[in-house]
C-alpha positions as CSV (number, residue, x, y, z in Angstrom):
1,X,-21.6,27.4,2.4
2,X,-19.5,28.0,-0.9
3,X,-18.1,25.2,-2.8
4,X,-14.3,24.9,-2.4
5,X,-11.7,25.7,-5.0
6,X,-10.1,22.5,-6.5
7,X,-6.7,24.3,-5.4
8,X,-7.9,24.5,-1.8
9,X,-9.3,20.8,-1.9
10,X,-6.2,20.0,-3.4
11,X,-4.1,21.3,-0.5
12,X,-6.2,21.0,2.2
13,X,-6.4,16.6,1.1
14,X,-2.6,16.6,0.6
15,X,-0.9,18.7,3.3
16,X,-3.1,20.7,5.6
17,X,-5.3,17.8,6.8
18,X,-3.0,15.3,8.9
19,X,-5.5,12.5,8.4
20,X,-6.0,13.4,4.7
21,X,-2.5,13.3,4.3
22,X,-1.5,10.2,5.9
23,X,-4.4,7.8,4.0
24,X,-2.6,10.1,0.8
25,X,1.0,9.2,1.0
26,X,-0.1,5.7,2.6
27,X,-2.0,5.5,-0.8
28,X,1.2,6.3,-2.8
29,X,2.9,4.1,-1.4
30,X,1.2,1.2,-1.4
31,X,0.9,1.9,-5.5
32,X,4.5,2.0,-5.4
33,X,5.3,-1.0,-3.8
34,X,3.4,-2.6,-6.1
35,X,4.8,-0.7,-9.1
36,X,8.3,-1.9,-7.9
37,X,6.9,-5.3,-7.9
38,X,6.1,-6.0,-10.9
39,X,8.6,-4.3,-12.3
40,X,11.7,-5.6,-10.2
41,X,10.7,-8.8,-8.3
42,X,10.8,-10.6,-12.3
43,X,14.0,-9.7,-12.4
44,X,15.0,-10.4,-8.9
45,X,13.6,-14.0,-9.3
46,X,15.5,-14.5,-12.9
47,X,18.3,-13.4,-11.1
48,X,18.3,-16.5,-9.2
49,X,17.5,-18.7,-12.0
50,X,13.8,-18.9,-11.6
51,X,12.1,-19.5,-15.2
52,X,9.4,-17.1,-17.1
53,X,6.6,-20.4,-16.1
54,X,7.9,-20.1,-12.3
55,X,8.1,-16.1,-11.9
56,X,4.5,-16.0,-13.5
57,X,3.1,-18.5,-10.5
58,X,5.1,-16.3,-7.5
59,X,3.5,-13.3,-9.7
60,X,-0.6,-14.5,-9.5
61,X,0.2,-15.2,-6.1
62,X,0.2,-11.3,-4.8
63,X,-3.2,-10.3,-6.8
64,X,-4.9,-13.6,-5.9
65,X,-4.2,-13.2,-2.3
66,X,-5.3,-9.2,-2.4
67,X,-8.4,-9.9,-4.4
68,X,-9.5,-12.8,-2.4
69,X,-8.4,-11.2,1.2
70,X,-10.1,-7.8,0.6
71,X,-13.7,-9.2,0.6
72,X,-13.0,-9.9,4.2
73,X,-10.9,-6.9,4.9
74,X,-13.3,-4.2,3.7
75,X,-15.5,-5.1,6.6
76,X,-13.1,-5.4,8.9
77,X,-12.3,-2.0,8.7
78,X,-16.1,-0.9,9.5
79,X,-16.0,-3.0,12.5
80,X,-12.5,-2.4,14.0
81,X,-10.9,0.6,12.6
82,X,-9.7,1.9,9.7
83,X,-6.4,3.4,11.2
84,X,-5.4,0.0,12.5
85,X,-5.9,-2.1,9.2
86,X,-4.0,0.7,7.0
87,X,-1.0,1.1,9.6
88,X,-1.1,-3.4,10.0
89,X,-1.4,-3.9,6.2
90,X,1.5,-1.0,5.6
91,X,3.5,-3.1,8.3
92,X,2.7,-6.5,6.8
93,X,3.5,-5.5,3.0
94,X,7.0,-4.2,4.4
95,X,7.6,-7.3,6.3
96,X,6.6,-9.4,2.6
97,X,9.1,-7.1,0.7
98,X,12.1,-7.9,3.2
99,X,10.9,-11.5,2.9
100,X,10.9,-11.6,-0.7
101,X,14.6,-10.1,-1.0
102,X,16.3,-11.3,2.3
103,X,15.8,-15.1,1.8
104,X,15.8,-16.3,-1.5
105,X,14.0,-19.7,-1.9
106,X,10.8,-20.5,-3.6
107,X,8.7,-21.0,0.1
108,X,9.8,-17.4,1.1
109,X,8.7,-16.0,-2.2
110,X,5.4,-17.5,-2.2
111,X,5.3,-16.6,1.2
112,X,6.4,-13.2,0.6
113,X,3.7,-12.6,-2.1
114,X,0.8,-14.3,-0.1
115,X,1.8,-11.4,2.9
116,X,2.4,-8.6,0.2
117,X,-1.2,-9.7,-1.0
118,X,-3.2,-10.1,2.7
119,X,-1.0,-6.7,3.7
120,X,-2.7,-5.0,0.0
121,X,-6.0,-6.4,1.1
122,X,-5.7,-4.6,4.1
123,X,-4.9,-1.0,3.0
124,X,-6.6,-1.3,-0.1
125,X,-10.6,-1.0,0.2
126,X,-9.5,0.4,4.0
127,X,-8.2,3.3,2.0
128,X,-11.0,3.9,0.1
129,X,-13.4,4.1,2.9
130,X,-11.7,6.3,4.7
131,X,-11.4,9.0,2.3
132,X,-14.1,8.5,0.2
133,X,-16.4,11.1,1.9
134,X,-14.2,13.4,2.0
135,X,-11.3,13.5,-1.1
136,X,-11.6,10.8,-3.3
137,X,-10.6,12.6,-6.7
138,X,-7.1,14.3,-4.8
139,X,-6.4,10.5,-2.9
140,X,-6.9,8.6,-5.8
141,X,-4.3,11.2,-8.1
142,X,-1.5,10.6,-4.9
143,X,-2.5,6.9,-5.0
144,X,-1.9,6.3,-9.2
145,X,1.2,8.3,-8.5
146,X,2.9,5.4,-6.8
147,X,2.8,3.4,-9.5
148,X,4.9,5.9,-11.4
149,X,6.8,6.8,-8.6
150,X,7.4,3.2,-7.7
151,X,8.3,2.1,-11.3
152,X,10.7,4.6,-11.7
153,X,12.5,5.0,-8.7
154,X,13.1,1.7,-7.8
155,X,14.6,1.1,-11.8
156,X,16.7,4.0,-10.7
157,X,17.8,2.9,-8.0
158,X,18.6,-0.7,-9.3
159,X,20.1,0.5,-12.2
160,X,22.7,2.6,-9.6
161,X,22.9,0.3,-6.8
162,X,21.4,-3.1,-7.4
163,X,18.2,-4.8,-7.7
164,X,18.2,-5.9,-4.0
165,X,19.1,-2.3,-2.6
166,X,15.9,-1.2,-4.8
167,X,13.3,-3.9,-2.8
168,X,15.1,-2.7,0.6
169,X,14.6,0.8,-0.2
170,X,10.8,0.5,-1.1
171,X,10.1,-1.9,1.5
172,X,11.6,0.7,4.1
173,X,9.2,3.5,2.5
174,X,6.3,1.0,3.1
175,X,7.4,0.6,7.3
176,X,7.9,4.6,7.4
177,X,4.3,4.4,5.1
178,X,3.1,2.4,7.9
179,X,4.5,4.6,11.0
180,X,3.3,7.9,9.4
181,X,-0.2,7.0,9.6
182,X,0.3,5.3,13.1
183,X,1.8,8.7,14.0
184,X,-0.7,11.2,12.1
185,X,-4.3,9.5,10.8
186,X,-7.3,10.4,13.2
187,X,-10.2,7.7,14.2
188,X,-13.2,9.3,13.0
189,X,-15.5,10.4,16.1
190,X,-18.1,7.7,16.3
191,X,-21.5,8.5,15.0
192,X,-24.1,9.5,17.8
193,X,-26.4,7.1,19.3
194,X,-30.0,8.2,18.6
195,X,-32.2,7.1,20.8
196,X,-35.7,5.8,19.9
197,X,-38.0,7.3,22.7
């Protein structure tokens, strides 16, 4: 078998591979949620009068919770699924965003960054794992994208429509995120059972 052309990896990771393609944009995504968060929700919060010491506490929140969460999650995904943990954690992370920017008091945003964390914990290493074997150089490009993407279009679309329209747009992404690879990601055949005769 001859090696592939970067070009045909390339395409066949981002668009010609449903599976590849859905663990891709889900990667993006999840980047650019978390590119709009740290650039918008400090400006959200100090929008409602939250000081530099209290925005910093609702910020640690979201990487505490992921970096914690994802020791657990990462092996949850070899037991149950892959699929199932990247389509719950896109599902939970859009349900922390709407949180975060639908009810504004200090228990939902702590809230909201604990779910956005356990939701990142759960697509995160899940991620990984899935296309690791396959793609990992063309994932991870669509993955550091979000951060970009995220960064600048939800400043965009603040700057033209309001910091709260910005969080519902991204969070809306993260559901469709979510629904995509519901609708499109494959479960890997299991592996055969060899028997020992």
């Amino acid at each position: 078998a001859g090696r592939s052309s970067l070009g045909s990896v390339f395409y066949v990771t981002s668009l010609a591979n449903v599976s590849l393609f859905a663990a891709c944009q889900a990667g993006l995504v999840n980047n650019l949620n978390d590119g709009m968060s740290w650039g918008l929700y400090p400006l959200f919060f100090a929008g409602y009068g939250l000081g530099v010491g209290s925005i910093g506490v609702i910020k640690a929140v979201y990487p505490m919770a992921w970096g914690v969460l994802q020791v657990a999650t990462g092996p949850l995904s070899d037991r149950f699924g892959r699929k199932e943990l990247i389509v719950g954690g896109m599902i939970v992370q859009a349900g922390a965003i709407w949180l975060t920017v639908l009810v504004p008091t200090w228990a939902a945003w702590l809230l909201g960054a604990g779910l956005q964390g356990l939701g990142t914990a759960m697509v995160y290493p899940t991620l990984l794992a899935a296309i690791t074997e396959t793609s990992l150089g063309v994932y991870r490009f669509w993955r550091d994208l979000g951060y970009a993407i995220g960064a600048l279009l939800s400043g965009g679309v603040a700057d033209l429509v309001g910091l709260a329209a910005a969080i519902h747009l991204v969070a809306a992404l993260t559901f469709i995120s979510g629904l995509v690879v519901a609708r499109a990601m494959r479960k890997p055949s299991p592996a055969p059972v060899l028997s020992v005769a």
